[in-house]
C-alpha positions in Angstrom: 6.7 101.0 -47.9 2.6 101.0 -48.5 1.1 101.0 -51.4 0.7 104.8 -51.7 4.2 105.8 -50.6 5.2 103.2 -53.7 3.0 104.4 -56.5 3.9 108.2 -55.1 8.1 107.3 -55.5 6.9 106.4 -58.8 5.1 108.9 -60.3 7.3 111.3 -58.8 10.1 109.7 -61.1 8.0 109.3 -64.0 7.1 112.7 -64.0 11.0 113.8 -63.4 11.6 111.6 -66.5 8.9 113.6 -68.6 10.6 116.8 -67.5 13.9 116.2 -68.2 12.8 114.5 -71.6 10.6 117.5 -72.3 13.2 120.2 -71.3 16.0 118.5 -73.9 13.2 118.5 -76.5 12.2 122.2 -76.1 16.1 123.2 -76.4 16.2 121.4 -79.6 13.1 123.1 -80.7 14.2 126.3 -79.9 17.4 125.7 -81.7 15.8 124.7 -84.9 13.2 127.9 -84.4 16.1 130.1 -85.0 17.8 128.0 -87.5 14.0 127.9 -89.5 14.1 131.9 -88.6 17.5 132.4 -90.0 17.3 129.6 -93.3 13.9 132.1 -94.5 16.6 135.4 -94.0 19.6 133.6 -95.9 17.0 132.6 -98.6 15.1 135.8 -99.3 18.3 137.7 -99.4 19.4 135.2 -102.2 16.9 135.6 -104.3 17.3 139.5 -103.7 20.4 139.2 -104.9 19.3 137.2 -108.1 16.6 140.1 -109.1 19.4 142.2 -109.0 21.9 140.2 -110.9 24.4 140.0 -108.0 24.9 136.5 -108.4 28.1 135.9 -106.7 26.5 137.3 -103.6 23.6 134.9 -104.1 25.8 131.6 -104.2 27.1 133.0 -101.4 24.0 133.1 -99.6 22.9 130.4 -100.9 25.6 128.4 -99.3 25.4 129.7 -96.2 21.1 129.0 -96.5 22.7 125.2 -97.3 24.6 124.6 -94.5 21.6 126.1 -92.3 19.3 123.3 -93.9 21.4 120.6 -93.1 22.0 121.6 -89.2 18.5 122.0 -89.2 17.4 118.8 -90.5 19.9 117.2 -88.3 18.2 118.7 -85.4 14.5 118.8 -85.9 15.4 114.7 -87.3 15.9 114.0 -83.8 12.0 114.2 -83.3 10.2 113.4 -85.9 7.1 115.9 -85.0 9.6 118.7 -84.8 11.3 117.7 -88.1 7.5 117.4 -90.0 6.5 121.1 -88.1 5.1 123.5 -90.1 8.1 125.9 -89.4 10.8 123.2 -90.6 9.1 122.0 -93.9 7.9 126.1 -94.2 11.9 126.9 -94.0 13.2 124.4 -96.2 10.8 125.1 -98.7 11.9 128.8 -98.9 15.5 127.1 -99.7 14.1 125.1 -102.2 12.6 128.1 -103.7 16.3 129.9 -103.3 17.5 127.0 -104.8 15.3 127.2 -107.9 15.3 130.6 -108.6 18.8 131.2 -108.9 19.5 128.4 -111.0 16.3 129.0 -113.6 17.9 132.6 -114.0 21.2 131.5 -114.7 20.0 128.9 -117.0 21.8 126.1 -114.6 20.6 122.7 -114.0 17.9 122.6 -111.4 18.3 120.6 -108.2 16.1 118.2 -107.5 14.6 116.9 -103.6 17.3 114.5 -103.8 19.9 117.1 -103.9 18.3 119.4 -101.7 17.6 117.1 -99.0 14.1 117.7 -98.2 11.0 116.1 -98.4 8.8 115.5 -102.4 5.6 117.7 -100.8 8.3 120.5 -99.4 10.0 120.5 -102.9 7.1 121.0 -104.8 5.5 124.1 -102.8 8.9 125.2 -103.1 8.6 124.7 -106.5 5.2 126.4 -107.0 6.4 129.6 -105.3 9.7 130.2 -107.2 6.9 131.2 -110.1 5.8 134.1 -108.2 9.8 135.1 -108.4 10.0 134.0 -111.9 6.9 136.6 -112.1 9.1 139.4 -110.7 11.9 138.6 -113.2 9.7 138.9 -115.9 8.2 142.2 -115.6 11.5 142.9 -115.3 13.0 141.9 -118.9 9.6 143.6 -120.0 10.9 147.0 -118.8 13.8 146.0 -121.1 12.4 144.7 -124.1 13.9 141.5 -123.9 10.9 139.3 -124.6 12.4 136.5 -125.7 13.8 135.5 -122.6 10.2 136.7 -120.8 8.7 134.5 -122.9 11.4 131.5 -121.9 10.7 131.6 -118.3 7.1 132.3 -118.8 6.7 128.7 -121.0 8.5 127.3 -117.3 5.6 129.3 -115.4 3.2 127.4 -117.1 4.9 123.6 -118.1 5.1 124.2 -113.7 1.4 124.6 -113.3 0.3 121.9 -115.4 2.9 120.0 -113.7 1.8 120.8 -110.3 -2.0 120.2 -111.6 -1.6 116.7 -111.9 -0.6 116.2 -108.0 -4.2 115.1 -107.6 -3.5 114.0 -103.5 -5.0 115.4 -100.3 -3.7 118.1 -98.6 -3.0 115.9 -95.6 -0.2 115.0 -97.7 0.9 117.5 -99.7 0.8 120.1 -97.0 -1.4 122.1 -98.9 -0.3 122.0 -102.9 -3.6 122.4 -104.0 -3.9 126.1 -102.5 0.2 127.2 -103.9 -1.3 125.2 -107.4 -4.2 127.6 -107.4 -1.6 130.4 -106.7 0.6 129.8 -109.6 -2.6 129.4 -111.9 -3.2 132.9 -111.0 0.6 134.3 -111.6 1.0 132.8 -114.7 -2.7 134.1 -116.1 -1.3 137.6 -115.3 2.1 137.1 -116.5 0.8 136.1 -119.5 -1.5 138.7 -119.8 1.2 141.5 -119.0 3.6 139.8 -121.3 1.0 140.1 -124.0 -0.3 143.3 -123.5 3.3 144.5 -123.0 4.8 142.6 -126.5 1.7 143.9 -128.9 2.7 147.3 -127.3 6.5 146.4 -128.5 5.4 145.6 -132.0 3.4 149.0 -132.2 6.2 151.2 -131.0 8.5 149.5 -133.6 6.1 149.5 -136.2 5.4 153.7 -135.4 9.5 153.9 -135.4 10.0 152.5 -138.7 7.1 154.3 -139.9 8.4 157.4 -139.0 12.2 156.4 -140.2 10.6 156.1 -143.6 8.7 159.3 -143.3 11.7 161.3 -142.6 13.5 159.5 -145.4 11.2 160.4 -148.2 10.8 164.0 -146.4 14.8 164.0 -147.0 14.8 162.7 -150.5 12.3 165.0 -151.5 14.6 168.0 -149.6 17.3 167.0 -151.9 
């Protein structure tokens, strides 16, 4: 065998090798693509279910978004560039915000990365978006006049954004928590702003209320 007909056998072989390392890559990739796909489904469908109080529904969601998180990581870990992909970390942080959000309504311990299982940069934009739910909930209790709890989870809206303030890293390693920082800054100056707005409205109504119940009273004594 020449020279050429050598480094031809080879390449030829290297090349196969690349292939068939390449095609077993792809299938994991494409398995982890629809785990990713289906994690963000499980998750947003759990916090549904925690806006409207349907909580038994949302542990079970959640449970199922768990055991999607943990195939996944098993299978994106077998390649680290996979595992580190913007639509891994992007899914798991939608189950850390799942996570958070149900357990901040029902006034349950919060998980931490640790118990999650994902990774301190992934928890903390996970983190930083469950405010924009928290947001949501609020406006909600507003509609009901129950502003003390509003207020509750709106002193967590902002004890998060100083929080997340003090991550003073590059975005090369946060993955970005300078722009979902800049985003809760913005939710919680308008949450506060509707919760004030909304509360001094409160205290007029019930100050026109009584007003009005002591009108009538007189109006009754004098009647009599």
């Amino acid at each position: 065998m020449n020279y050429v007909q050598e480094v031809l056998e080879n390449l030829r072989r290297y090349v196969e090798e690349a292939r068939e390392a390449l095609s077993a890559k792809n299938e994991v990739r494409e398995k982890a693509l629809a785990d990713a796909r289906e994690l963000i489904k499980r998750c947003a469908l759990s916090i549904r279910a925690c806006h409207r109080e349907e909580w038994e529904n949302a542990s079970s969601l959640l449970g199922e978004a768990s055991e999607i998180a943990s195939r996944l990581k098993a299978l994106a870990g077998l390649y680290p560039d996979l595992y580190y992909s913007g639509y891994t970390q992007d899914s798991l942080k939608e189950f850390v915000e799942a996570s958070l959000v149900r357990s901040l309504l029902l006034r349950e311990a919060i998980p931490g990365p640790k118990e999650l299982g994902v990774e301190p940069d992934t928890y903390l934009r996970g983190l930083g978006e469950a405010m924009g739910e928290l947001r949501r909930h609020i406006l909600d209790l507003i509609r009901k006049d129950e502003f003390t709890r509003a207020e509750e989870l709106l002193t967590v809206m902002e004890e998060v954004h100083a929080l997340l303030m003090t991550m003073d890293f590059p975005d090369a390693l946060t993955g970005g928590l300078r722009h979902t920082g800049d985003m809760v800054r913005g939710v919680v100056e308008r949450t506060r702003s509707d919760f004030t707005a909304a509360y001094e409205n409160y205290l007029l109504r019930k100050s026109l209320e009584k007003a009005k119940d002591e009108w009538l009273k007189r109006a009754s004594d004098k009647g009599q």
